[in-house]
VEXLUMBA-456715 format. One record per atom (N, C-alpha, C, O): residue number from 1; residue in one letter; chain; atom name; x, y, z. Coordinates in steps of 0.001 Angstrom, whole numbers, padded with zeros to 6 digits. Each point is the difference from the previous one (the first is absolute). Example, Ala and Ser with C-alpha at 12.3 -4.5 7.8 and 13.67 -1.06 7.14 Angstrom:
<nodes>
<node 1, "a", "A", "N", <013190, -005690, 007800>>
<node 1, "a", "A", "CA", <-000890, 001190, 000000>>
<node 1, "a", "A", "C", <000900, 001200, 000000>>
<node 1, "a", "A", "O", <001036, -000019, 000665>>
<node 2, "s", "A", "N", <-001386, 001069, -001385>>
<node 2, "s", "A", "CA", <000820, 001190, 000060>>
<node 2, "s", "A", "C", <-000770, 001090, 000730>>
<node 2, "s", "A", "O", <000509, 001108, 000169>>
</nodes>
This chain:
<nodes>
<node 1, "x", "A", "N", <117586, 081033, 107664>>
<node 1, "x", "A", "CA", <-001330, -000416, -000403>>
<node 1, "x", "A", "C", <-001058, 000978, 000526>>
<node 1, "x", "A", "O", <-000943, 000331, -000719>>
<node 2, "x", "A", "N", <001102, 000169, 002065>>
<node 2, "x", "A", "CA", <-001072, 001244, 000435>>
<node 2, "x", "A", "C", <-000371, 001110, -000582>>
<node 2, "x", "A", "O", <-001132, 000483, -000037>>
<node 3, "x", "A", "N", <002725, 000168, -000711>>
<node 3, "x", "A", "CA", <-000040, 001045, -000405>>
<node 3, "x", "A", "C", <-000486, -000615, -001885>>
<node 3, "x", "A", "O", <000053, 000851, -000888>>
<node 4, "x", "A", "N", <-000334, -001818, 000646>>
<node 4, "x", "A", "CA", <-000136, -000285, -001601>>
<node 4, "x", "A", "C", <-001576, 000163, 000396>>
<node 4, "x", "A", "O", <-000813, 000818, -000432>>
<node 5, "x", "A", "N", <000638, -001893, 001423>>
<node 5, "x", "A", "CA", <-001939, 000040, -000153>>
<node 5, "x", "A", "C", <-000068, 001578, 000262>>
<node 5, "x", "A", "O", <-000317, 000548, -001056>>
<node 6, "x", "A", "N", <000505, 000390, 002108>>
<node 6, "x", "A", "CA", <-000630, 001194, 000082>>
<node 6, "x", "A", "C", <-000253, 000798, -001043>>
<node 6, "x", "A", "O", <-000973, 000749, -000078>>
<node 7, "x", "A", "N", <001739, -000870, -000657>>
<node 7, "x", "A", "CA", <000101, 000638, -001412>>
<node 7, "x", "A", "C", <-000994, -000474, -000819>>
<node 7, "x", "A", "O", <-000592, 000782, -000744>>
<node 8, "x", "A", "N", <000257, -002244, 000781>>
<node 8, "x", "A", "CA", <-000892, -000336, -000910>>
<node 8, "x", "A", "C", <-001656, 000525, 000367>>
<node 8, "x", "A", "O", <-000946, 000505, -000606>>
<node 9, "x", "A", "N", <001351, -001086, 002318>>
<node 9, "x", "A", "CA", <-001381, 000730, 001076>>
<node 9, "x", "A", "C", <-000599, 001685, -000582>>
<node 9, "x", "A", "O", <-001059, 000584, -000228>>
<node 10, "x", "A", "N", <002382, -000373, 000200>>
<node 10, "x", "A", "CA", <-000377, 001963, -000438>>
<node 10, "x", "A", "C", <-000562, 000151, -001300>>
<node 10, "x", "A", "O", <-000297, 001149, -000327>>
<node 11, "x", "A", "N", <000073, -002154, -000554>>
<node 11, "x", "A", "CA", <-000523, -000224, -001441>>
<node 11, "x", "A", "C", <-001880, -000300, 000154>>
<node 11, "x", "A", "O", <-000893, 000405, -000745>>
<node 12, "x", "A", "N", <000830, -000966, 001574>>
<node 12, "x", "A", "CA", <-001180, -000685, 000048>>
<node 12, "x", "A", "C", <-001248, 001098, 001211>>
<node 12, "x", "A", "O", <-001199, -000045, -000276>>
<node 13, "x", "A", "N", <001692, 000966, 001569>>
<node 13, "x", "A", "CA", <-000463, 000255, 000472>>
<node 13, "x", "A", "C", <000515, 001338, 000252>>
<node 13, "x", "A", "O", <001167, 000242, -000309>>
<node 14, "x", "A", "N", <-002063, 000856, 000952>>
<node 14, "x", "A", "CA", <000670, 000942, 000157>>
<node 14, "x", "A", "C", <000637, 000404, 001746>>
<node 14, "x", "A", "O", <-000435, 000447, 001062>>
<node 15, "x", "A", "N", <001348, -000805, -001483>>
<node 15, "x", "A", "CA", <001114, 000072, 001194>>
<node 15, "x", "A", "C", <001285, 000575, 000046>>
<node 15, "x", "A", "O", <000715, 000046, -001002>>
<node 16, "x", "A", "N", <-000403, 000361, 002014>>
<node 16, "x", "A", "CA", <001280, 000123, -000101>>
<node 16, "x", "A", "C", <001019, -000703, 000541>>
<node 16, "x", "A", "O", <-000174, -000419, 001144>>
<node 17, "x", "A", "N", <001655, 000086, -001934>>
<node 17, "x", "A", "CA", <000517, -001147, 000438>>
<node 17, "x", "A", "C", <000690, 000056, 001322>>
<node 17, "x", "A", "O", <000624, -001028, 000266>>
<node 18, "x", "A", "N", <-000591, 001841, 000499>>
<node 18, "x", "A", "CA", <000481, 000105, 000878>>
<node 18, "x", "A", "C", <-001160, -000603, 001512>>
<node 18, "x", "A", "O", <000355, -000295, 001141>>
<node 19, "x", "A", "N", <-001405, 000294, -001595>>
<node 19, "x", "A", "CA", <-001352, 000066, 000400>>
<node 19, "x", "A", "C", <000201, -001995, -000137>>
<node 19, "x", "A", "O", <-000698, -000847, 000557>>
<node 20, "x", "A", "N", <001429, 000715, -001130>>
<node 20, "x", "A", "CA", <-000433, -001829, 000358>>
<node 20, "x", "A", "C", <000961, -000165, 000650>>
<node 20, "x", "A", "O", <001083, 000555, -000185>>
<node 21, "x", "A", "N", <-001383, -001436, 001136>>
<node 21, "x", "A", "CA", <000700, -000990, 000698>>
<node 21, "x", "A", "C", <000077, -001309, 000551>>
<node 21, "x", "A", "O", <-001048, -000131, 000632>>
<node 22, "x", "A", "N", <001771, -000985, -000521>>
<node 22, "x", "A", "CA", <000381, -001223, -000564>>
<node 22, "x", "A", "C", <-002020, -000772, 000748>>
<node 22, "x", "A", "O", <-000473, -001096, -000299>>
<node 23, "x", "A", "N", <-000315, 002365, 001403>>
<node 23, "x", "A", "CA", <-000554, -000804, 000785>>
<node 23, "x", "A", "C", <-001319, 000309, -000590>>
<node 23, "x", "A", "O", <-001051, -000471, 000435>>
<node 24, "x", "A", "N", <001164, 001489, -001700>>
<node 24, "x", "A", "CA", <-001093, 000599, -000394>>
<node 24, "x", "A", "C", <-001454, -001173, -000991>>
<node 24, "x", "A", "O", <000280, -000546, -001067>>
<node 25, "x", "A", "N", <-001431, 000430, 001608>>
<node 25, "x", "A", "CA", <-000716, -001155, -000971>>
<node 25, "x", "A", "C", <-000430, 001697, -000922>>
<node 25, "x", "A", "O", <-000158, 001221, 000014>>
<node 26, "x", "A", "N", <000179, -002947, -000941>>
<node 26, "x", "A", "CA", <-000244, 001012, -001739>>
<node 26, "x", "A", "C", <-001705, 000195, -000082>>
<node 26, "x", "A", "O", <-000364, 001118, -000365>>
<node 27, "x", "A", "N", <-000554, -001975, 000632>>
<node 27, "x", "A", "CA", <-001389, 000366, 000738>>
<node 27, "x", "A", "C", <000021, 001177, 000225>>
<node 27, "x", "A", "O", <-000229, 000913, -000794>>
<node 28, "x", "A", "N", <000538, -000843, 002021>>
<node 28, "x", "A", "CA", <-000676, 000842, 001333>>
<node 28, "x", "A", "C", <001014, 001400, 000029>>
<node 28, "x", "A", "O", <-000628, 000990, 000376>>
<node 29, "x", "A", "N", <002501, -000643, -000798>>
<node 29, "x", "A", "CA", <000368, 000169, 000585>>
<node 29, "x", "A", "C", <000260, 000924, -001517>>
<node 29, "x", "A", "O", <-000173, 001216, -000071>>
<node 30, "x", "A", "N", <000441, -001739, -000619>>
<node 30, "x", "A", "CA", <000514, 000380, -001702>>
<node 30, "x", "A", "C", <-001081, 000671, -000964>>
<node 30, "x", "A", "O", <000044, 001014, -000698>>
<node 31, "x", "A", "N", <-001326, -002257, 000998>>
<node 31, "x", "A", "CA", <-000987, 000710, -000463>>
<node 31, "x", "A", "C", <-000518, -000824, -001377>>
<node 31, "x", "A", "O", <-000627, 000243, -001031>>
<node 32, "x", "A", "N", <001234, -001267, 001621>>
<node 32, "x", "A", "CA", <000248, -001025, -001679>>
<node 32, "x", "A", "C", <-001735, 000073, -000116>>
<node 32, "x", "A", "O", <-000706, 000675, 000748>>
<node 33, "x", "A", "N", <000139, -001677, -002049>>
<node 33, "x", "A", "CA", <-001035, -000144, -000476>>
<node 33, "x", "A", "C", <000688, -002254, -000333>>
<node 33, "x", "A", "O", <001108, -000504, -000187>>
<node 34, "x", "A", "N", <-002364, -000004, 000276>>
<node 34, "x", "A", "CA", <000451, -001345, -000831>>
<node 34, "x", "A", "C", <000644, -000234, -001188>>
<node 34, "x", "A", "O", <000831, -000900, -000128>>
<node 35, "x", "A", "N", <-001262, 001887, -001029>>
<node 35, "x", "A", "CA", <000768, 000125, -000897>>
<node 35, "x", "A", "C", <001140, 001071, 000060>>
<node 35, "x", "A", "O", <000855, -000290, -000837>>
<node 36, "x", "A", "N", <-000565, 001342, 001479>>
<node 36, "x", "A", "CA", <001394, 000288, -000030>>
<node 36, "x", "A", "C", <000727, -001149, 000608>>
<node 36, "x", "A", "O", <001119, -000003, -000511>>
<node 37, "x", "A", "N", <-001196, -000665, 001093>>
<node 37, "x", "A", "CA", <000766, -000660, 000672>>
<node 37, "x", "A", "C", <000238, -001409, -000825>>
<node 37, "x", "A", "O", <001180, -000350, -000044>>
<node 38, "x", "A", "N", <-001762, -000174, -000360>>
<node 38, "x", "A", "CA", <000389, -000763, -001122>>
<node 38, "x", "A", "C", <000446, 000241, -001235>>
<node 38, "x", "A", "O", <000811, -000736, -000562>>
<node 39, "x", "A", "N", <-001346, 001862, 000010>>
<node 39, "x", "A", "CA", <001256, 000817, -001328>>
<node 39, "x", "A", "C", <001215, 000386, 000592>>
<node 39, "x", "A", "O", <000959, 000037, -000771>>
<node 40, "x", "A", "N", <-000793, 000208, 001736>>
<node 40, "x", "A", "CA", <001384, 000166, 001220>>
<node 40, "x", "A", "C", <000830, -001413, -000054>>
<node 40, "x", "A", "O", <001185, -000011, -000331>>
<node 41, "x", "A", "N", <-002014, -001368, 000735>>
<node 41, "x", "A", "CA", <000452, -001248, -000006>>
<node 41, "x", "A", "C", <000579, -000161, -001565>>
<node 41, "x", "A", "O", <001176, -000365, 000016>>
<node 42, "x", "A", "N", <-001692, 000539, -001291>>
<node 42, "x", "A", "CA", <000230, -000040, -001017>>
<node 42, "x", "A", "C", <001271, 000504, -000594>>
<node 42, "x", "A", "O", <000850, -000585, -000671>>
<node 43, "x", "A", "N", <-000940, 001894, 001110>>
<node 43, "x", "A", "CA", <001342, 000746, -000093>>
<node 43, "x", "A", "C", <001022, -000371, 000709>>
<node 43, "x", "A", "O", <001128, 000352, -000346>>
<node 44, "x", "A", "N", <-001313, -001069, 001378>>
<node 44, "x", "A", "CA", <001278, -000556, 000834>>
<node 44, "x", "A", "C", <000293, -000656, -000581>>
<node 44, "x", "A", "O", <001187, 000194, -000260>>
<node 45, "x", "A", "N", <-001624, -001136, -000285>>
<node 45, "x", "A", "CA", <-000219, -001252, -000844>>
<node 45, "x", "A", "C", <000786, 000206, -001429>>
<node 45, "x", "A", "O", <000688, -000925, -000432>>
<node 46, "x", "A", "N", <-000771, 001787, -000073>>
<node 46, "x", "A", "CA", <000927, 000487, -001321>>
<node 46, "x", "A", "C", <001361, 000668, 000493>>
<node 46, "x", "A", "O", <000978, -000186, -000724>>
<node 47, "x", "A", "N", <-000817, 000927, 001857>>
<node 47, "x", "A", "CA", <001019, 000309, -000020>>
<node 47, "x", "A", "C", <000916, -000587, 000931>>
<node 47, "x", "A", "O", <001094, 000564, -000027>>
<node 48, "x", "A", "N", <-001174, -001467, 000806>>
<node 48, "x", "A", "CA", <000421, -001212, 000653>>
<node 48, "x", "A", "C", <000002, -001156, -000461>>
<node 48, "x", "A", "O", <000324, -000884, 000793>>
<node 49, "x", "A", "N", <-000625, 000542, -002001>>
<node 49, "x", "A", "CA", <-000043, -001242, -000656>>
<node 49, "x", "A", "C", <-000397, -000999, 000859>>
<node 49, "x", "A", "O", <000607, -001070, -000046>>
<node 50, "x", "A", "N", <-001749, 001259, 001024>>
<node 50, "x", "A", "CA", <-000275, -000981, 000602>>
<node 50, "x", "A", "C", <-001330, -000676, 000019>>
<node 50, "x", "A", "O", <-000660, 000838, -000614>>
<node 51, "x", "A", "N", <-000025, -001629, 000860>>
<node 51, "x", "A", "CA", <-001672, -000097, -000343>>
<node 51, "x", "A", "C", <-000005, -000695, 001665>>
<node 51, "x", "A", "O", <000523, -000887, 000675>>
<node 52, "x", "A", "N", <-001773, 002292, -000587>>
<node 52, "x", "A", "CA", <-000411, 000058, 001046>>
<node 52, "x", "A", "C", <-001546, -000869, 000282>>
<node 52, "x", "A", "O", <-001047, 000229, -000605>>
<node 53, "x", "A", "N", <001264, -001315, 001742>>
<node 53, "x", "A", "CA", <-001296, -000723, 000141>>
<node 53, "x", "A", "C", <-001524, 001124, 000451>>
<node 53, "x", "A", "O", <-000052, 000864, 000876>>
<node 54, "x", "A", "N", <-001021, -001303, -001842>>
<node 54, "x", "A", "CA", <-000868, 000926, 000842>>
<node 54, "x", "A", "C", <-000642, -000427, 001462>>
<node 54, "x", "A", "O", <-000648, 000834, 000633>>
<node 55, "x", "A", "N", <000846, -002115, -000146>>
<node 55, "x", "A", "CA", <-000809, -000093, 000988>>
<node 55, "x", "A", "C", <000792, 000531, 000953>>
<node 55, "x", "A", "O", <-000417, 000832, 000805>>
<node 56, "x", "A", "N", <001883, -001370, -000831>>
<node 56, "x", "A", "CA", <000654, 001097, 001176>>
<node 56, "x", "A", "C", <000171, 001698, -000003>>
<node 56, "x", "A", "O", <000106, 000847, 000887>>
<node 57, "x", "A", "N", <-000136, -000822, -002259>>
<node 57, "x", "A", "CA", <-000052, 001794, -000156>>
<node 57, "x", "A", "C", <-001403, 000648, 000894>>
<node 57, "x", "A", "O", <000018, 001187, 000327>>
<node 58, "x", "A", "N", <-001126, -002012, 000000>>
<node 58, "x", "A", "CA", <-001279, 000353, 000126>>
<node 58, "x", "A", "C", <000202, 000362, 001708>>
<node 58, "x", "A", "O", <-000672, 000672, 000783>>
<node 59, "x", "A", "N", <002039, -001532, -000627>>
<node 59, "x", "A", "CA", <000071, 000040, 001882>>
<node 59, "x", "A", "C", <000884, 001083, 000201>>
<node 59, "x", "A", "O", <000017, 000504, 001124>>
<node 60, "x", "A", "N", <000909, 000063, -002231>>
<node 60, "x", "A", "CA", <000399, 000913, 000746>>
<node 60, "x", "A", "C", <-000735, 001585, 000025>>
<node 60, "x", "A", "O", <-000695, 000519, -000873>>
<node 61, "x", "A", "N", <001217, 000148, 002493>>
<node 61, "x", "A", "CA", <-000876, 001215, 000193>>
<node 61, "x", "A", "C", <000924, 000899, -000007>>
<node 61, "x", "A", "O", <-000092, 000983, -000734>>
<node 62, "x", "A", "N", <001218, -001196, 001622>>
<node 62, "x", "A", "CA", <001183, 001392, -000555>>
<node 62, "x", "A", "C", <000787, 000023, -000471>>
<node 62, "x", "A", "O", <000120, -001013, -000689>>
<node 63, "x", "A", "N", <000545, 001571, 000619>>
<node 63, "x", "A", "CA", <001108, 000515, -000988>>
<node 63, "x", "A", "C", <001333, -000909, 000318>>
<node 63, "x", "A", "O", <000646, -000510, -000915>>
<node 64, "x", "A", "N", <-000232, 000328, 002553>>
<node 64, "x", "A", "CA", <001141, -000753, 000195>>
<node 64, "x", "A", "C", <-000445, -001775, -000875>>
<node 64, "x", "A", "O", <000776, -000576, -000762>>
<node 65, "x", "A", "N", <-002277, 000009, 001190>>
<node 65, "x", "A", "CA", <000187, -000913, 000017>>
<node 65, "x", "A", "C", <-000055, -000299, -002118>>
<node 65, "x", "A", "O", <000210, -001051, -000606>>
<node 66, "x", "A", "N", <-000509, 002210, 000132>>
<node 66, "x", "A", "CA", <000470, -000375, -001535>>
<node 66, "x", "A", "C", <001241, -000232, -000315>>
<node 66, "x", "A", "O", <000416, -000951, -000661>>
<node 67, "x", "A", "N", <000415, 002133, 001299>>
<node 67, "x", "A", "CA", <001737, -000140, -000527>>
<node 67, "x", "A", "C", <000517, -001594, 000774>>
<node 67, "x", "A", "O", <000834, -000727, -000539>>
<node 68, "x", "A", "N", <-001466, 000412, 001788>>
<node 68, "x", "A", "CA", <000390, -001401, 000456>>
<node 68, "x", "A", "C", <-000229, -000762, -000898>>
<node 68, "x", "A", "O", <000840, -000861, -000261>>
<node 69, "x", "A", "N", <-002547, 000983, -000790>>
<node 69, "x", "A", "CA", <-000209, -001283, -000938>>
<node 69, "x", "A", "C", <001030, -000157, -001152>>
<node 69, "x", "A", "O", <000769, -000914, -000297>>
<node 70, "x", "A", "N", <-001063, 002301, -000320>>
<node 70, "x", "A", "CA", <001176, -000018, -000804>>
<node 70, "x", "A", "C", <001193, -000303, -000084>>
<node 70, "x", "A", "O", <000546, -000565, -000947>>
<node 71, "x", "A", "N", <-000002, 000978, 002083>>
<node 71, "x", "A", "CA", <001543, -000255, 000088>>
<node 71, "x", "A", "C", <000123, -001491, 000154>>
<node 71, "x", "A", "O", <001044, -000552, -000349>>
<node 72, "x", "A", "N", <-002077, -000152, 000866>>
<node 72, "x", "A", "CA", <000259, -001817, -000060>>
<node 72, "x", "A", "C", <000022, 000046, -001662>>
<node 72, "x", "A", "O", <001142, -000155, -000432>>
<node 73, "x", "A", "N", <-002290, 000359, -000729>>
<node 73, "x", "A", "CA", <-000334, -000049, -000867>>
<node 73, "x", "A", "C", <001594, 000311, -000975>>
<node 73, "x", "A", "O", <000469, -000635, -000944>>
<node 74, "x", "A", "N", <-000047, 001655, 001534>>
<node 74, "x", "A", "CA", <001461, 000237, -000664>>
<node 74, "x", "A", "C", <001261, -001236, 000245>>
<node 74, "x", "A", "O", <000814, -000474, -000792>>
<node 75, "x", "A", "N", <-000970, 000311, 001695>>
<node 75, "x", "A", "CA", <000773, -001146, 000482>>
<node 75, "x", "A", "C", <000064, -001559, -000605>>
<node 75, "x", "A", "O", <000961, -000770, -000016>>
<node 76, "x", "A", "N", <-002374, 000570, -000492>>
<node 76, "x", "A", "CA", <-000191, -001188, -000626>>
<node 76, "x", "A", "C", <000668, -000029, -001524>>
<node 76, "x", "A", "O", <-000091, -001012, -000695>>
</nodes>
């Protein structure tokens, strides 16, 4: 799941993937914007077949604690 989001991460911002790590916030650390980061949520969202809540999407800040949401989200 780390190595799927980074890839998607490397779509949305300019980074390099080696440059993220599980502790990195997408804010402060990635460089996100509000809307990259929700066209990011979107795209997870199509290619995970999962629908992602927005009020908890709004709490997460890094990168580990997305693949944690998700991976519950996969599980269900």
């Amino acid at each position: 799941m780390f190595e799927q989001l980074k890839d998607i991460i490397t779509n949305y911002v300019e980074v390099e993937p080696e440059a993220i790590k599980p502790e990195s916030r997408f804010m402060e650390d990635l460089g996100f914007t509000s809307f990259d980061f929700m066209s990011m949520l979107g795209e997870l969202e199509d290619e995970l077949d999962v629908e992602i809540d927005q009020q908890e999407a709004a709490g997460i800040r890094t990168v580990q604690e997305a693949v944690d949401y998700l991976s519950k989200l996969e599980q269900q």
